[in-house]
N, C-alpha and C positions, 0 to 999 in steps of 0.2 A: 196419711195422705199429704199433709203439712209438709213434713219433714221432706217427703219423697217431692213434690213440688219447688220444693226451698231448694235440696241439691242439685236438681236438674236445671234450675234457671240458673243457680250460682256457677256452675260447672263452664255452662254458655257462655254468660257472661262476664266472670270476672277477669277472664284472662283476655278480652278485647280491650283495644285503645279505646279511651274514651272519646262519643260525638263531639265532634267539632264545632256541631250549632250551640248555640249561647252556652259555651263552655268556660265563661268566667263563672257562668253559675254551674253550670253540671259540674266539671272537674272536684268542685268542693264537695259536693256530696257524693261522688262514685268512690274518691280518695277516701273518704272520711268511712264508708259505710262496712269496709271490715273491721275497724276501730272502734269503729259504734257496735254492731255483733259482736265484738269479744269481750264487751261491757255486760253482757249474760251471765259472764263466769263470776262478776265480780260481788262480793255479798250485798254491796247498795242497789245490785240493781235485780237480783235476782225475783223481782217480782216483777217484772218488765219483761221478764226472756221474751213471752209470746210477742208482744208488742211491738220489742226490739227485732224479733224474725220476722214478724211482719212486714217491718217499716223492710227492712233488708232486700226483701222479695220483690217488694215495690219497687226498691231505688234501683235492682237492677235489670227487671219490667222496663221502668223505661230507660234504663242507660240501650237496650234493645232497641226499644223507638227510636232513640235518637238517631242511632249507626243508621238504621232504614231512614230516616229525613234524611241526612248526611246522602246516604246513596240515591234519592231520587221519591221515593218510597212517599205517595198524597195520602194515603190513607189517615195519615192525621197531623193534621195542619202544625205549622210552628207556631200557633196560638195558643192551641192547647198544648202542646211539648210544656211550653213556656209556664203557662199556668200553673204547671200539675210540678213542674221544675220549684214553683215559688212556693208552691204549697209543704213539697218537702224539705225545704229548704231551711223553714220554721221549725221542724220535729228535728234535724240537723243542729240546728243552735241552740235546739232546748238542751241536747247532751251534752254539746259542746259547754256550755253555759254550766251544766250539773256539774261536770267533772270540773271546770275550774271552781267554782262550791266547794266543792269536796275536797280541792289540793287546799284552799284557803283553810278552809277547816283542819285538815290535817296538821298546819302551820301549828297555828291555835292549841290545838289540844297535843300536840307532840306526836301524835298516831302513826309510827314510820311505817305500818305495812299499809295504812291507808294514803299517805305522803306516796311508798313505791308504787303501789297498784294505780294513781292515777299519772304520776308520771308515766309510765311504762304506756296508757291508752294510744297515745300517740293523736290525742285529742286535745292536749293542753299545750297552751304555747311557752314551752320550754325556755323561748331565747331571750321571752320577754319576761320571766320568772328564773333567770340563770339567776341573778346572786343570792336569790330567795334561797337556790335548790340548794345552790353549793353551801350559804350558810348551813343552812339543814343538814346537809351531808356530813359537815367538818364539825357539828354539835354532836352526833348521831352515827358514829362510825360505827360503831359496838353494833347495832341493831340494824345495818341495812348492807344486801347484799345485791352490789351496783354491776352485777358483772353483765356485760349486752346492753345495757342501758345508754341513753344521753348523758346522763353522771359521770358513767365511766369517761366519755368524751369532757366533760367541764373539768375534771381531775387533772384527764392528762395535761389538759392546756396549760393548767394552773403548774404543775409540776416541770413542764417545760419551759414555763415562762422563767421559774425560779433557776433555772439551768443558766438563763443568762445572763452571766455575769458581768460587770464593767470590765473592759477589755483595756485598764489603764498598765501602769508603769506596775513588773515584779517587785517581790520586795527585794531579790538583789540588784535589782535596777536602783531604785531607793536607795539604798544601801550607799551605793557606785556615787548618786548623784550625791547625797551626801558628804561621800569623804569629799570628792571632788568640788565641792563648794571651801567645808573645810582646808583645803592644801590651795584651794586660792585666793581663801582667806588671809593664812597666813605668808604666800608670798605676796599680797598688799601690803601687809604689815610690815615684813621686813623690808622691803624695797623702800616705805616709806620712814625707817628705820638710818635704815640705807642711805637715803637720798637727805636726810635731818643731816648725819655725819658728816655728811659732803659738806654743804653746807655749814656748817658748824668747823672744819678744817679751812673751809674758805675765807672764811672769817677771820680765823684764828692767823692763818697766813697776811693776809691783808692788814691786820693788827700790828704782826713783827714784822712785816716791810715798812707801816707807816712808824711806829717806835725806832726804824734803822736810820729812816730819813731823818727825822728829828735828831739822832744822833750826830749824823755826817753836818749837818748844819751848824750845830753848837761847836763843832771842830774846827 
């Protein structure tokens, strides 16, 4: 009777937009609460299944209220919406809270199927445990298979990031700059090679013009 009640509210429910009334708080638990049911499967929780379908049935019980507040619907105040919102809200952050437990732990003891099984809940916060994951990952390739995962998204990043390369000078650009520093190396040199000899003829001239004068004089 359970199970036939659980699929028939689920069936209604899960595929409406979530109520609009205090939906900073609903939103988090109508989102969270197939994430939290498929914590049933997992061996830590497998004594919870009942618990976990219960809490399930509930949350989308009143994700139901809420649509009817949202539409006009008095039968039950937005006091109690609210209430019964804050109440689940608590049994929400206990799993929430478990399963980051459990990724820490996983850390700790090296455990990669229980490291993938709670990444995968879509209960832990990933973005704020990215270099945790990806250390983990890049330790642990051997044993984990990332494929559909958020992993595989930290990987690609990471492999595309490495794609970009410094966008400076080829090495036959190099190459080019180089000789060409070279060949106007050495035409400085010879110019001032060059330019020494001039000089040094200048001189040399000026020398036997003044030796010619002195000549013409003593004559």
């Amino acid at each position: 009777m359970k199970i036939i009640l659980f699929t028939i509210i689920f069936t209604l429910q899960l595929f409406g937009s979530n109520p609009k009334i205090y939906s900073a708080l609903g939103d988090k638990l109508y989102n969270n609460a197939d994430n939290i049911q498929s914590l049933s499967k997992h061996k830590n929780f497998i004594n919870e299944k009942d618990k976990i379908e219960e809490y399930v049935v509930v949350v989308n019980v009143l994700k139901g209220i809420g649509s009817k507040i949202d539409s006009g619907d008095s039968s039950v105040t937005k006091e109690e919406y609210l209430a019964k919102l804050r109440k689940l809200a608590k049994t929400n952050d206990y799993y929430v809270m478990r399963v980051k437990r459990l990724f820490l732990s996983s850390l700790d003891k090296e455990d990669s199927e229980l490291f993938l099984d709670m990444v995968k809940t879509g209960l832990l916060n990933t973005q704020r445990y990215k270099s945790d994951i990806k250390k983990y990952y890049y330790n642990h390739t051997d044993t984990l298979d990332i494929d559909g995962t958020v992993i595989e998204e930290f990987i690609a990043e990471d492999q595309k990031a490495k794609k970009r390369v410094y966008k400076g000078p080829t090495k036959e650009e190099l190459q080019k700059a180089n000789i060409e520093r070279i060949r106007a190396r050495d035409k400085a040199r010879q110019e001032a090679i060059q330019k020494a000899l001039e000089e040094e003829l200048k001189k040399k001239k000026l020398e036997i013009r003044n030796e010619q004068k002195k000549e013409l004089k003593t004559k």
